[in-house]
GURO-592531 format. One line per field, with one value per residue: x, y, z of N, C-alpha, C, CB in turn. Coordinates in steps of 0.001 Angstrom, whole numbers, plus 500000, padded with zeros to 6 digits. Last residue first. Glycine has a CB too. Layout:
BEGIN
n_x = c(X  ...)
n_y = c(Y  ...)
n_z = c(Z  ...)
ca_x = c(X  ...)
ca_y = c(Y  ...)
ca_z = c(Z  ...)
c_x = c(X  ...)
c_y = c(Y  ...)
c_z = c(Z  ...)
cb_x = c(X  ...)
cb_y = c(Y  ...)
cb_z = c(Z  ...)
//
This chain:
BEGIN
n_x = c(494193  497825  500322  500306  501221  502965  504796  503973  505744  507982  508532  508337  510217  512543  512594  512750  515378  517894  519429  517868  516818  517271  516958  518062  515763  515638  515090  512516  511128  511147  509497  507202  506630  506632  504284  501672  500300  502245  502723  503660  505859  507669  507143  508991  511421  512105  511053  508757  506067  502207  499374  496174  493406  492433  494884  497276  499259  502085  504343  507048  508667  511892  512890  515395  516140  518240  519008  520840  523208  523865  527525  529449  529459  526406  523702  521405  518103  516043  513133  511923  509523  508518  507164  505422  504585  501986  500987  498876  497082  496639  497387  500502  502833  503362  501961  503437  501015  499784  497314  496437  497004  495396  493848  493357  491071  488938  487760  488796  490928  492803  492896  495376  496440  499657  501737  503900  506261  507430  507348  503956  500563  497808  495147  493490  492765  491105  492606  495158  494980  498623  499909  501423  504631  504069  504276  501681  501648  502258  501893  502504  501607  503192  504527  506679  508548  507660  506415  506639  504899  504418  502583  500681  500014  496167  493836  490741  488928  488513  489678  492495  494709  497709  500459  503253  506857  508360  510118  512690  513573  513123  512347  510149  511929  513968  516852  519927  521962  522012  519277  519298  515987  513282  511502  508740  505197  502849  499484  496534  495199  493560  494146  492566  490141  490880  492790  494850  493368  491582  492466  491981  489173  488400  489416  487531  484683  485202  485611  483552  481946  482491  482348  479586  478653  480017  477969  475859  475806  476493  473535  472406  474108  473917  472866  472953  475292  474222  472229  473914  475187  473755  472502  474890  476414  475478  475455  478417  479203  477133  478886  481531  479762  479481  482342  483160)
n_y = c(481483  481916  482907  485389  484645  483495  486444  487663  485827  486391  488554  488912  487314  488584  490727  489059  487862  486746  484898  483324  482599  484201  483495  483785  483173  480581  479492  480685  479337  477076  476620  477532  475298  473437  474275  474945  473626  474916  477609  476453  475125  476956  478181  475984  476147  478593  480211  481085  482410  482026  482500  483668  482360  482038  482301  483079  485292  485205  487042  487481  489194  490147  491334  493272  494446  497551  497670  499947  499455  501890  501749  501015  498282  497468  495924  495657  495216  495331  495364  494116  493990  492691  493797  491913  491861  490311  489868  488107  487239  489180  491618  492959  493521  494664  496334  495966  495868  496574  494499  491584  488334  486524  483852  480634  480670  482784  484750  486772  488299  491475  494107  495641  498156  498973  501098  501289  503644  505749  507135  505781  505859  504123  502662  503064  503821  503901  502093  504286  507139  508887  511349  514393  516236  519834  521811  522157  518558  515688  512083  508607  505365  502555  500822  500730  500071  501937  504725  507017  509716  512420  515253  515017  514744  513905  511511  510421  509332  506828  507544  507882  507293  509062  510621  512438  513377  512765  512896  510773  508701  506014  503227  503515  503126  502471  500647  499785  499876  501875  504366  507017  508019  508918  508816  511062  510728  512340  513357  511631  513843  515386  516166  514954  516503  520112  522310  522066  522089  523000  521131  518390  518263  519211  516621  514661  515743  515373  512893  511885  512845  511770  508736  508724  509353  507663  505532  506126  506414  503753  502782  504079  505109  508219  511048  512263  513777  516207  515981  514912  516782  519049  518166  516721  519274  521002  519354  520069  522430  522674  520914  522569  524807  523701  523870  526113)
n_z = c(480872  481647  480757  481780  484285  484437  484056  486409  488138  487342  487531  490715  491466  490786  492523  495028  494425  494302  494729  494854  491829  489184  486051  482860  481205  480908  483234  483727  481480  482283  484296  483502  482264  483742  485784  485739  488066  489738  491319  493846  493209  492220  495027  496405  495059  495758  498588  500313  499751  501306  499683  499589  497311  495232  492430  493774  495473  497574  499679  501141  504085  505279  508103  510234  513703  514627  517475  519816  522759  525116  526568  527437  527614  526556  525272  523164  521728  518773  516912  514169  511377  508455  505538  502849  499511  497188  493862  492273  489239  486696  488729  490356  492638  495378  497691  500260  503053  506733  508466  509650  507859  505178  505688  506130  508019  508344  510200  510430  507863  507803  505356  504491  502657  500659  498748  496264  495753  495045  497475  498029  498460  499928  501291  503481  506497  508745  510753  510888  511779  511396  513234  512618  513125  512444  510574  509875  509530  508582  508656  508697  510200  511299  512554  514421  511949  509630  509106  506947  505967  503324  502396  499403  496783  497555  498472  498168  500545  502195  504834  501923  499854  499323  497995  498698  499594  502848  505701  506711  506745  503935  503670  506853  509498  511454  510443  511155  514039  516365  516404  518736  520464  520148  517686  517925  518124  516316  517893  515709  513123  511222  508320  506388  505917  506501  506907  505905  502452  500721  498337  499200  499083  496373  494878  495968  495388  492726  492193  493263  491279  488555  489206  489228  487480  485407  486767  485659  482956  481971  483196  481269  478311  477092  476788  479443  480364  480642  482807  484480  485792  486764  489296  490590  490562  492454  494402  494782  495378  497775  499905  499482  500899  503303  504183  504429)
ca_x = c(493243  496091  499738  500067  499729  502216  504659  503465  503996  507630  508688  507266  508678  512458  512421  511668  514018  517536  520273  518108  515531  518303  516580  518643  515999  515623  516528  513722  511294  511836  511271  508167  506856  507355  505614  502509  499704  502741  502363  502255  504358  506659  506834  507730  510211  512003  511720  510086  506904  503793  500792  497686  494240  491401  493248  497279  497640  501331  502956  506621  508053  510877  512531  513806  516022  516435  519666  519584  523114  522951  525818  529050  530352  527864  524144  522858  518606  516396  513804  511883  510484  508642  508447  505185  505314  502589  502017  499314  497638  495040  497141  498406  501862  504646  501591  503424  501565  500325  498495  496044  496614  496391  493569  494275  492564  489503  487023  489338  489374  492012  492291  494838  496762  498301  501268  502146  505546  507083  508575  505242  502071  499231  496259  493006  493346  490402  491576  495110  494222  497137  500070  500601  503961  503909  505563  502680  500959  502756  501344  502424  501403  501598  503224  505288  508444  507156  507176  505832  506502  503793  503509  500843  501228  497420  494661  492020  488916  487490  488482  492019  493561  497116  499411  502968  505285  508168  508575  512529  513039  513711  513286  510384  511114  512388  515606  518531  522117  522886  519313  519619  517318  514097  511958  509748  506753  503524  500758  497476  495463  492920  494809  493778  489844  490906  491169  494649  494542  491290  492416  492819  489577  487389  490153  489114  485817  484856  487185  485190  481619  482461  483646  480193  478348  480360  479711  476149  475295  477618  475036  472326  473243  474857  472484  471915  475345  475151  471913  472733  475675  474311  471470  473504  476579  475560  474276  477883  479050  476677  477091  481203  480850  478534  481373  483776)
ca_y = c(481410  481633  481455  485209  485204  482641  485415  488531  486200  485046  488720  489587  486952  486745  490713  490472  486740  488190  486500  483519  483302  483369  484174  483591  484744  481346  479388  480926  480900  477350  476637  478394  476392  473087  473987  475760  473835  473786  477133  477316  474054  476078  479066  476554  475037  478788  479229  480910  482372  482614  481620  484490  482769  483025  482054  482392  484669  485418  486264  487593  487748  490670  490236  492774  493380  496736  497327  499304  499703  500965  502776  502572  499148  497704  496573  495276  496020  494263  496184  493894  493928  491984  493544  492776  491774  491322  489404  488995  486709  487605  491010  493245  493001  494434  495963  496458  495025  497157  495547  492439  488892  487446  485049  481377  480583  482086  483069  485367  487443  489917  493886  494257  498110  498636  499698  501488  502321  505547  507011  507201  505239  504944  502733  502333  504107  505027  501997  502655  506263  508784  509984  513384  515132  518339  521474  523108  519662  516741  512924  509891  506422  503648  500035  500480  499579  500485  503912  505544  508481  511514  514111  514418  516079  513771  513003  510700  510558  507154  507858  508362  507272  508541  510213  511217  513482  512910  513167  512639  508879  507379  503832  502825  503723  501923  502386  499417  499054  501370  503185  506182  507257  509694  508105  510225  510961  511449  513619  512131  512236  515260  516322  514275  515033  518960  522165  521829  522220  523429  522864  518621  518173  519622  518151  515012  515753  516414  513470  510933  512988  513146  509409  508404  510673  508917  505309  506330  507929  504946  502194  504324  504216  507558  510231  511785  512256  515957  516190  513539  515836  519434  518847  516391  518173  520918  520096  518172  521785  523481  520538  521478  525215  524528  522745  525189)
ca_z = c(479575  481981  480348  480347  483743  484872  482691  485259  488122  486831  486738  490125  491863  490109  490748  494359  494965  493003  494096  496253  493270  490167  486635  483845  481284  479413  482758  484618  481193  481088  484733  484437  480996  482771  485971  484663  486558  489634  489975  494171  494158  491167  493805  496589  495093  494268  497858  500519  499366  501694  500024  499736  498760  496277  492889  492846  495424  496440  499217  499851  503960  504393  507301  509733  512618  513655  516444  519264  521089  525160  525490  527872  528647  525989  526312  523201  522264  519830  517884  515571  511850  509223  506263  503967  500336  497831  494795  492733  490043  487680  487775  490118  491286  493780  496521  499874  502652  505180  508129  509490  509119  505547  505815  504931  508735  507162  509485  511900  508316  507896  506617  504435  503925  501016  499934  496749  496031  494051  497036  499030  498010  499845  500429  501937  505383  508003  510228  510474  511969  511001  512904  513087  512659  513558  511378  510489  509827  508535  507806  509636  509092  511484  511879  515135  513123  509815  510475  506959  506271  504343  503345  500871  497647  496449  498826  497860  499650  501153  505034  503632  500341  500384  498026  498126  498871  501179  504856  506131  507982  504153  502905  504995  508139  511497  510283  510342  512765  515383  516334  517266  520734  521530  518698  516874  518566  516159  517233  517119  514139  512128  509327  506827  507462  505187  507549  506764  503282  502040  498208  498523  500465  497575  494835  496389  497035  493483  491896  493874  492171  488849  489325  491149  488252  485328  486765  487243  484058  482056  483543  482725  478878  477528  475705  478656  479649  479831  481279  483545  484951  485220  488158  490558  489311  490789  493965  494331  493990  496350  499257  498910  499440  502478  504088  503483)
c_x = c(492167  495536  498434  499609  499304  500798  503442  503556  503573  506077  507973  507544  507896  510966  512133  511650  512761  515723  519311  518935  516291  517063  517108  518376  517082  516433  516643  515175  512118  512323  512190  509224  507554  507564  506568  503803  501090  501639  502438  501545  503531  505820  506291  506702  509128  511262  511386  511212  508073  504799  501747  498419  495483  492334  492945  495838  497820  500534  502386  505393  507405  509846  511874  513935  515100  516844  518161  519916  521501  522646  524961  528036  529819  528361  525569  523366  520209  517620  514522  513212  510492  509617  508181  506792  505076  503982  502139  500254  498075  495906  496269  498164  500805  504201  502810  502912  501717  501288  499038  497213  497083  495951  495062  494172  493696  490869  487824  488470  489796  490953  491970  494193  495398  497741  499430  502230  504467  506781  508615  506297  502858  500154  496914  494247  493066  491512  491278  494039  494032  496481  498328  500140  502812  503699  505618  503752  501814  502126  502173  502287  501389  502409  501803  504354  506996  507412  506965  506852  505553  505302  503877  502143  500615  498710  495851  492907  490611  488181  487221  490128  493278  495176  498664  501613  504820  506865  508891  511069  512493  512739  514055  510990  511616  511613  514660  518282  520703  523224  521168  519272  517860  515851  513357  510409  507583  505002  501553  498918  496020  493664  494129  494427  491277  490444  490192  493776  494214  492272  491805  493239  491658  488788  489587  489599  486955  485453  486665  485908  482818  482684  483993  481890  479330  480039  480338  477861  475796  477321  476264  473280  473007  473230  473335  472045  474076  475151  472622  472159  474809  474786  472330  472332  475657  475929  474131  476567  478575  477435  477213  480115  480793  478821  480063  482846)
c_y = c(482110  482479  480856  483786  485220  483398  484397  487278  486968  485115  487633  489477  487674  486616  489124  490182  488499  488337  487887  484796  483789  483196  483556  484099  484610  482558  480161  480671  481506  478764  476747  478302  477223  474538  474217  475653  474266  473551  476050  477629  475050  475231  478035  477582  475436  477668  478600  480880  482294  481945  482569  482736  482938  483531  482691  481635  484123  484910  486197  486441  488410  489033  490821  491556  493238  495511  497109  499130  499375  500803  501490  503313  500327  498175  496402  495992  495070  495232  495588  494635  494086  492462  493661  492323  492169  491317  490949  488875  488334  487148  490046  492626  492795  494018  495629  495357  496152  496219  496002  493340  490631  488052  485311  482723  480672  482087  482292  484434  486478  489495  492032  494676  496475  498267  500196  500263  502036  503873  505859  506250  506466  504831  503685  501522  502933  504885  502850  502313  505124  507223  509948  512228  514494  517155  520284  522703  520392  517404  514081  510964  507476  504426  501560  500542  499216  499769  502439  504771  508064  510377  513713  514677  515740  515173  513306  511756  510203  508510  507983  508326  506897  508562  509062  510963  512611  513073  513457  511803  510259  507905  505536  503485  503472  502228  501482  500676  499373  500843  503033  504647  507299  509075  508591  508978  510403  511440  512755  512882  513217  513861  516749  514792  514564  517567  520833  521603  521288  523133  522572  520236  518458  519853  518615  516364  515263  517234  515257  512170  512855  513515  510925  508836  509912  509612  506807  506109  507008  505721  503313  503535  504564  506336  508646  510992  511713  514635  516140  514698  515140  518148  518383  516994  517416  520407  520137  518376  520420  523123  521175  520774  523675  524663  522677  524018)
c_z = c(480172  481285  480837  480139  482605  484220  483059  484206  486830  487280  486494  488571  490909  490187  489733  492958  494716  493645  494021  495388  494218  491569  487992  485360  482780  479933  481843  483893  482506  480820  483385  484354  482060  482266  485113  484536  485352  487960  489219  492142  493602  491514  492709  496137  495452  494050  496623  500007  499884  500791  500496  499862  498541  497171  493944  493006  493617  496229  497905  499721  502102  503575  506610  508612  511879  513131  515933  517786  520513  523085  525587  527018  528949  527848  526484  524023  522945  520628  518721  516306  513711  510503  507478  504832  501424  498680  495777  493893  490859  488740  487925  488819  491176  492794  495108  498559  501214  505172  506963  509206  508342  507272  505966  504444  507262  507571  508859  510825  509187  507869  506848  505348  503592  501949  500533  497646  496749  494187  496100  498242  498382  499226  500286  501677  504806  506268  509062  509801  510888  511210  512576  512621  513650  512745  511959  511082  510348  508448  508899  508588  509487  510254  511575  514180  514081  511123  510478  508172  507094  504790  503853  501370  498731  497360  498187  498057  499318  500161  503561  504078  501673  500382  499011  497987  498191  500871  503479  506010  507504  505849  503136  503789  506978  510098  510713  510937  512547  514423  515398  517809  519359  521466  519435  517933  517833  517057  517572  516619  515566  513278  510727  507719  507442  506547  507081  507395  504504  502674  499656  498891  499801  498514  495403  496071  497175  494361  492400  493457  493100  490458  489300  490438  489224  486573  486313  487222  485080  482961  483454  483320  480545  477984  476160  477555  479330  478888  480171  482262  484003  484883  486876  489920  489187  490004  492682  494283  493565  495347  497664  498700  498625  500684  502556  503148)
cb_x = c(492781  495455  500668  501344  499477  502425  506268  504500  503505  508601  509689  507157  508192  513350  514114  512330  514316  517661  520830  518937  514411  520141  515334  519581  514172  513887  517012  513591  509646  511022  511823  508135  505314  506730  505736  502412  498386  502530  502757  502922  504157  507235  508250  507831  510348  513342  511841  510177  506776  504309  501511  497938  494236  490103  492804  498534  495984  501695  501901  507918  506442  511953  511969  512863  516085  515633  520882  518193  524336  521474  526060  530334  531705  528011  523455  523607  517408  517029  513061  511843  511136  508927  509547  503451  506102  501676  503643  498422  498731  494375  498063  497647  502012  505872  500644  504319  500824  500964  499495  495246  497668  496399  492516  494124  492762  489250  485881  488435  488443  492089  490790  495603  496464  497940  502829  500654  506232  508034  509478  505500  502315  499842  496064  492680  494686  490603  490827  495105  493217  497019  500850  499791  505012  502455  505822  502195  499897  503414  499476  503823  500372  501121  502513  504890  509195  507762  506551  505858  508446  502182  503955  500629  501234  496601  495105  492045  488416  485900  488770  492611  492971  497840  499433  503523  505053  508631  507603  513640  514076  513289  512562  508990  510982  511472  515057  517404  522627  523220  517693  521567  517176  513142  512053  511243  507143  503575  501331  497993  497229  491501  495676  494601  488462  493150  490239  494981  494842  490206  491278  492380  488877  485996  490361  490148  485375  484165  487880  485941  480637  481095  484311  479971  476555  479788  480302  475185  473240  477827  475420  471010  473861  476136  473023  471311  476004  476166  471529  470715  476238  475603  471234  473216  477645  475865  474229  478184  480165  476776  475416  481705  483003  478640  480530  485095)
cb_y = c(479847  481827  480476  485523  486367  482391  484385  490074  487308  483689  489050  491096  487392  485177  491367  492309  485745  487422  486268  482145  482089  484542  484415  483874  485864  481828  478175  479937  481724  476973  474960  478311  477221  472009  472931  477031  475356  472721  477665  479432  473849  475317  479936  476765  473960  478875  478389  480294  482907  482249  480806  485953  481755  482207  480644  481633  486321  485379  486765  487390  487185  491803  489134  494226  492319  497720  496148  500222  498483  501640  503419  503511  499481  499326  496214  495358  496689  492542  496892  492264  494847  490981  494357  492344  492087  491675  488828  489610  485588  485474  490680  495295  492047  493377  497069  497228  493511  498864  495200  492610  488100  488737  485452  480738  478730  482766  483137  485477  486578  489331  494917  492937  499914  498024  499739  501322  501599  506135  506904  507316  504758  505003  502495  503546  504526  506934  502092  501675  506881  509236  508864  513785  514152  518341  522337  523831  519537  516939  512837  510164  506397  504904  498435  501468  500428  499635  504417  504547  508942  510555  513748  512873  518097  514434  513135  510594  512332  507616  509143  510415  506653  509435  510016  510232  514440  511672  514558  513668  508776  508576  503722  502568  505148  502755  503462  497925  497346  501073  502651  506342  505650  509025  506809  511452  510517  511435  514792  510550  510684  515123  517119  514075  513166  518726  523612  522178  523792  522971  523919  518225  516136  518197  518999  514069  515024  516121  513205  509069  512341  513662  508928  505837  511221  509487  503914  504981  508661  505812  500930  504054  502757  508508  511060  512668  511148  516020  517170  512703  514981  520668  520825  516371  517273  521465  521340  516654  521810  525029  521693  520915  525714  526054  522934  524665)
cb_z = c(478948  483494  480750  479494  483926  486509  482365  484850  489502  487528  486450  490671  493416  491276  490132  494539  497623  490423  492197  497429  494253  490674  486306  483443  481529  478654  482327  485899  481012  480064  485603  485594  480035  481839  486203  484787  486673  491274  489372  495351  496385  490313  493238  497352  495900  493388  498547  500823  498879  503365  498688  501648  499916  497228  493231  492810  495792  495588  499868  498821  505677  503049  507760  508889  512964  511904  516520  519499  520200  526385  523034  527833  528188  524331  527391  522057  523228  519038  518559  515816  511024  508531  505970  504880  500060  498559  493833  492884  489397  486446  487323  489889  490782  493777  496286  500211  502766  504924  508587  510342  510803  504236  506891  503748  509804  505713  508298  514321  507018  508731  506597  504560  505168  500532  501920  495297  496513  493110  498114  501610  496190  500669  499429  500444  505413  509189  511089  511610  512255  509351  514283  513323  512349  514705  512402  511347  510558  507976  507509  510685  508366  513494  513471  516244  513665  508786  512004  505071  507071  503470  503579  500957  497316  494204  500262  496936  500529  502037  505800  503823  499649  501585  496986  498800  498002  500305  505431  504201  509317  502407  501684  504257  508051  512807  508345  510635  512809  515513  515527  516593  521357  523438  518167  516115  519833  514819  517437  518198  513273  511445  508915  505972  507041  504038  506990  507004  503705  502642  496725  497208  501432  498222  493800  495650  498225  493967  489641  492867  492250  488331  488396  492156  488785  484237  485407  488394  484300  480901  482388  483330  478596  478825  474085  478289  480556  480597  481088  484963  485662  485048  488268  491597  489332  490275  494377  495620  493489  496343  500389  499257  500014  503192  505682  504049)
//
């Protein structure tokens, strides 16, 4: 298989530049590195199993219910989904997402195996893209380290990350586990992330654009504590329009 993939990136390294010859050298390389990206994904894509995504540990589930909350992100089943891995894209993944302990699990013959933190990019599963941060100890306005889900991309951006914790209730005759979580909302407005509390602390973090925000909150009756996802990512997309 190996072999198979040298001999076509062989041949694009002959047949592309004669193609794009007439292109500037700027286009030739930006064409050959996306010829190339979309190579070895459909490469590692068609081999299946024998592929670098299914190379983790295997995943235990968890041995108990839980009474109140999921550890997983929106569904405990495997869905299909996509996942950059080690650099290669992998598309019909699938894949679940344990936010409790914070890992990624993929599906082989039947096993779930959990995939290496480090080696991932990004992912989306059930039509939401999270992302994975890596910190900086230099920069005490560093996100700390983990998947954050991506809710906006623009000159500004907003992520979310949920926040959760396993707490346990000892009864007469069961032991109850309960999930608590939180869901914290950041947003970069220039170099660095803010944490989002509070609808003051949204027009602190746009305060340049105060007047016209709290126009276009009342315009479109927007509520923060009713509504605080859709209020963030609607009033980031307008803050954007109003930078030049």
């Amino acid at each position: 298989m190996k072999f198979a993939l040298i001999r076509i990136l062989y041949c694009i390294s002959i047949f592309l530049p004669v193609v794009a010859k007439s292109q500037s050298n700027a286009d030739d390389s930006s064409a050959y590195d996306a010829a190339v990206a979309n190579t070895i994904s459909v490469y590692f894509n068609q081999i299946g199993d024998q592929s670098g995504l299914y190379n983790g540990r295997l995943y235990a589930r968890y041995n108990f219910s839980f009474a109140v909350g999921s550890p997983y992100f929106l569904s405990s089943d495997f869905n299909d989904g996509s996942i950059m891995y080690s650099g290669v894209l992998y598309t019909h993944a699938p894949l679940l997402f344990d936010e409790l302990r914070g890992q990624v699990v993929t599906r082989d013959h039947g096993y779930g195996l959990q995939l290496v933190n480090e080696r991932i990019s990004e992912f989306s599963l059930l039509g939401h893209r999270i992302i994975r941060v890596v910190g900086d100890s230099l920069n005490v306005n560093s996100l700390s380290t983990g998947f954050y889900e991506l809710l906006y991309s623009g000159k500004s951006e907003l992520l979310s990350k949920t926040r959760m914790n396993m707490q346990e209730k000892l009864t007469n005759t069961e032991i109850l586990r309960i999930i608590i979580s939180h869901e914290d909302y950041l947003i970069r407005v220039g170099i660095n992330y803010q944490k989002v509390n509070s609808k003051r602390e949204l027009l602190d973090i746009m305060s340049d654009h105060r007047k016209q925000i709290q126009q276009f909150m009342r315009r479109n009756r927007l509520r923060y504590r009713k509504d605080t996802k859709n209020v963030l990512i609607k009033t980031a997309a307008f803050y954007d329009q109003l930078l030049k």
